[in-house]
C-alpha positions as CSV (number, residue, x, y, z in Angstrom):
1,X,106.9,85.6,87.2
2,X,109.8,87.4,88.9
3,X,110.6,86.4,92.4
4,X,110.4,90.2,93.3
5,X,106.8,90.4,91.9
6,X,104.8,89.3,94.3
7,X,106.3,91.2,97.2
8,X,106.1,94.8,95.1
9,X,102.4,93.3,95.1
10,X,102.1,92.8,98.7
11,X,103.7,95.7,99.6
12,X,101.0,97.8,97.5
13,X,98.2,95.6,99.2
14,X,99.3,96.6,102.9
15,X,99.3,100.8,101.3
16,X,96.0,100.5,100.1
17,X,94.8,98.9,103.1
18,X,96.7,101.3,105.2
19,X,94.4,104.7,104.3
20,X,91.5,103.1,105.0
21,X,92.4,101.6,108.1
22,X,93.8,105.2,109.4
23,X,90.6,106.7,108.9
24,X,88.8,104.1,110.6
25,X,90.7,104.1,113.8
26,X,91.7,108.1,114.0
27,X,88.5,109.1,112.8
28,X,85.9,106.8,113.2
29,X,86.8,105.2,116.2
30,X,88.1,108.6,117.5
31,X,91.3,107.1,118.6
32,X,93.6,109.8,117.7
33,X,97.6,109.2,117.8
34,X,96.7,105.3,119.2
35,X,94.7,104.9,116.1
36,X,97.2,105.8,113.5
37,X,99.5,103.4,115.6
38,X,97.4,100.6,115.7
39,X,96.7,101.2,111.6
40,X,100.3,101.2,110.9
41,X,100.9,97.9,113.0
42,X,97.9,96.1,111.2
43,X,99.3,97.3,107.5
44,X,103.0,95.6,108.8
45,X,100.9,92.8,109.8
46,X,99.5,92.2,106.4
47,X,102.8,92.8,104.6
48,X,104.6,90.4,106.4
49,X,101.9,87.6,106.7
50,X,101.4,87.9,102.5
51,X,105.0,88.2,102.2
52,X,105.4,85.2,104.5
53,X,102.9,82.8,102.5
54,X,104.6,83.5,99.9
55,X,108.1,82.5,100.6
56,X,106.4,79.3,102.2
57,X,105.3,78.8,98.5
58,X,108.3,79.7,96.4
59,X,110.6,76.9,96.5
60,X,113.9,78.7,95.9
61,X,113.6,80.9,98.7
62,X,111.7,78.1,101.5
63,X,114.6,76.5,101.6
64,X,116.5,79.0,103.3
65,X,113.5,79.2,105.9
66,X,114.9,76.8,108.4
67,X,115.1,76.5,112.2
68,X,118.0,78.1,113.7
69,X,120.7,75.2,114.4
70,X,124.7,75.8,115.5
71,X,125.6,76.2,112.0
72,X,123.0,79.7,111.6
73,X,125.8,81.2,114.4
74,X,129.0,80.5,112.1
75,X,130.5,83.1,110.0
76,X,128.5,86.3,112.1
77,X,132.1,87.9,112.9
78,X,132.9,88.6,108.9
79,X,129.1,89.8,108.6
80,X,128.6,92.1,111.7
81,X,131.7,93.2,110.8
82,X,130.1,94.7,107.0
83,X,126.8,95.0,108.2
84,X,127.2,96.7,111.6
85,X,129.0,100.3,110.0
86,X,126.4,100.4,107.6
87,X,123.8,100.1,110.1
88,X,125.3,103.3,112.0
89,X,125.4,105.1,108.5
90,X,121.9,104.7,107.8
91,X,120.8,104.9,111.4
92,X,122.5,107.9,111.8
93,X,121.6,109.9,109.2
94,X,117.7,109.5,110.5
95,X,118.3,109.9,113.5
96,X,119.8,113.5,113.0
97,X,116.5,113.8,111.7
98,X,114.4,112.9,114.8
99,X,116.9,115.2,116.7
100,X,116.5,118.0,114.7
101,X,113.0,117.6,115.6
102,X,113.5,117.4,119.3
103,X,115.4,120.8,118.8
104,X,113.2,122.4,116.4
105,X,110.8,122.7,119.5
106,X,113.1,124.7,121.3
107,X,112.3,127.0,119.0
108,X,108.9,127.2,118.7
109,X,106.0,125.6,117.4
110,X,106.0,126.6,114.3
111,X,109.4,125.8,113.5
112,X,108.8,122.1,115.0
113,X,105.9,122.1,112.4
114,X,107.9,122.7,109.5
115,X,110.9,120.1,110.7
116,X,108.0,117.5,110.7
117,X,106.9,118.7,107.5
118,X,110.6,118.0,106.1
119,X,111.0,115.1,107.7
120,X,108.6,113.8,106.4
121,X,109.1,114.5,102.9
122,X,112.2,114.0,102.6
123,X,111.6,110.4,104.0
124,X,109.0,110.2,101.3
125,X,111.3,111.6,98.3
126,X,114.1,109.6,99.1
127,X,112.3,106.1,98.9
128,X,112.7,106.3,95.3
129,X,116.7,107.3,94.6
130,X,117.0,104.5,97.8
131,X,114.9,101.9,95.5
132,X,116.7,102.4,92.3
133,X,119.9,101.8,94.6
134,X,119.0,98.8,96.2
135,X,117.9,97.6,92.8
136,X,121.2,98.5,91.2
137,X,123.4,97.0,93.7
138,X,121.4,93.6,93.8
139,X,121.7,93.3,89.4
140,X,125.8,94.7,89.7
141,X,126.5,92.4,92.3
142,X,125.1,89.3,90.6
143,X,126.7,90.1,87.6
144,X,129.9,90.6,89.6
145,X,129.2,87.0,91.1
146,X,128.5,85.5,87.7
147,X,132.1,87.3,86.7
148,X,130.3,89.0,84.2
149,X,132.0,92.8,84.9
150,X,131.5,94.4,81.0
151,X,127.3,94.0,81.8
152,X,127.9,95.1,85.4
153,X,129.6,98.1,84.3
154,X,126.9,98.7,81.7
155,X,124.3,98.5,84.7
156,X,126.1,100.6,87.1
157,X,126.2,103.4,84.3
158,X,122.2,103.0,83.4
159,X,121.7,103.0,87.2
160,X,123.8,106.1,87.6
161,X,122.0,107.5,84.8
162,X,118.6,106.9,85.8
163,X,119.0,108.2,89.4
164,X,120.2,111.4,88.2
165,X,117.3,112.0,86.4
166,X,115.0,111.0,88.7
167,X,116.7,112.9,91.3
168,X,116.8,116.1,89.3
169,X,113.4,115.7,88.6
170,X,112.0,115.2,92.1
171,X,114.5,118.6,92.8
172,X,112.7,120.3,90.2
173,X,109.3,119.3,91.4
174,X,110.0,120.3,94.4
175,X,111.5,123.6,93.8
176,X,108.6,124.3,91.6
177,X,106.1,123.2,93.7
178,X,107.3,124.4,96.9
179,X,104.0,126.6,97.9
180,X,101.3,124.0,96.6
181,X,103.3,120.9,98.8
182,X,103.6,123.5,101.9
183,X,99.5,124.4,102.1
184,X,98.9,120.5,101.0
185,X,100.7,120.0,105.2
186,X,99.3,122.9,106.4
187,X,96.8,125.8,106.8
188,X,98.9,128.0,108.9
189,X,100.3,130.7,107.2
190,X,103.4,131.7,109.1
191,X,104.3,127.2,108.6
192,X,103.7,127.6,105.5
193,X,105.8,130.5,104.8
194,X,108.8,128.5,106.4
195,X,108.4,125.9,104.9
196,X,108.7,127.2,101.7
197,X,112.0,128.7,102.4
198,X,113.2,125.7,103.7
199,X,112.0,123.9,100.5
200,X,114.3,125.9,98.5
201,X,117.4,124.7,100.6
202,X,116.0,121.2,100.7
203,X,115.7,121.4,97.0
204,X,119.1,122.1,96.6
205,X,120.9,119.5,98.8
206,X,118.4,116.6,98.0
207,X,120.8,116.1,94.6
208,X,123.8,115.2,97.4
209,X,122.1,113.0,99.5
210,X,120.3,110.9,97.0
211,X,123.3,110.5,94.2
């Protein structure tokens, strides 16, 4: 069994549990807002406690669960210094988002709608061009290690391949689906009439954010 196995389990364990645990507090308990926060910090609980066990039990990855020591502080120059502008990439990018949001309300409340409504699926859509990257990078970079470049190159170009059609596929889906994903969010017709429009745009410049 793959090492990566267990954790795609786990992290399908804490989903399912995460529905029913948003309608028990929001609804059910009539907790509103607090209710969907306190699900979401019980489904992060579960992921992390399963994926926790289960690098306690794995013995090629307990061994780099150790106590912090002098030697866990040497070397953080050369990696703050890689990890660090990434960090402010990504961050960045998302946090545009959120702004946006903020502003969006300026405009009205309609408009703030539909920048949530965006947000939020474009967070959803791009999970999966950000998965096939992550995978991508892991497999090139250990065959880069092994100094095996002729089968990284052959990865980097099935990678490359299979993003771009999953991205022109979710751009399609998207495109064509535009009205049916805009009344799934909401029942108001003058969000769901901007939304659509802006579906169209965000249909269009997914393909350069997720290649």
């Amino acid at each position: 069994m793959r090492i990566t196995f267990v954790p795609m389990l786990a992290q399908l364990t804490a989903i399912a549990f995460h529905i029913p645990l948003c309608i028990h507090f929001a609804i059910r308990e009539n907790m509103g807002l607090r209710g969907l926060g306190l699900a979401s910090s019980l489904t992060n609980l579960i992921l992390f406690t399963s994926t926790f066990v289960y690098c306690l039990c794995i013995s090629k990855i307990n061994r780099a669960l150790v106590r912090p020591n002098k030697d866990s502080f040497r070397g953080w120059h050369q990696y703050l210094a890689v990890c660090l502008p990434s960090t402010i990439i990504m961050c960045s990018e998302w946090w545009t988002v959120e702004i946006l949001t903020l502003l969006a309300g300026l405009i009205s409340v309609e408009a703030q709608a539909v920048q949530t409504i965006v947000a939020s699926l474009l967070s959803i859509l791009f999970e999966i061009p950000l998965g096939v990257q992550t995978v991508s990078c892991a497999m090139i970079g250990n065959c880069i290690g092994a100094n095996n470049v002729p089968l990284a190159q052959r990865f980097f170009r099935l990678t490359a391949y299979a993003n771009l059609t999953i991205t022109v596929t979710l751009q399609t889906s998207l495109f064509f689906g535009k009205e049916a994903i805009a009344k799934f969010y909401s029942k108001d017709p003058t969000v769901q009439a901007q939304a659509v429009s802006v579906f169209k745009l965000l249909a269009f410049l997914f393909f350069f954010d997720s290649c």
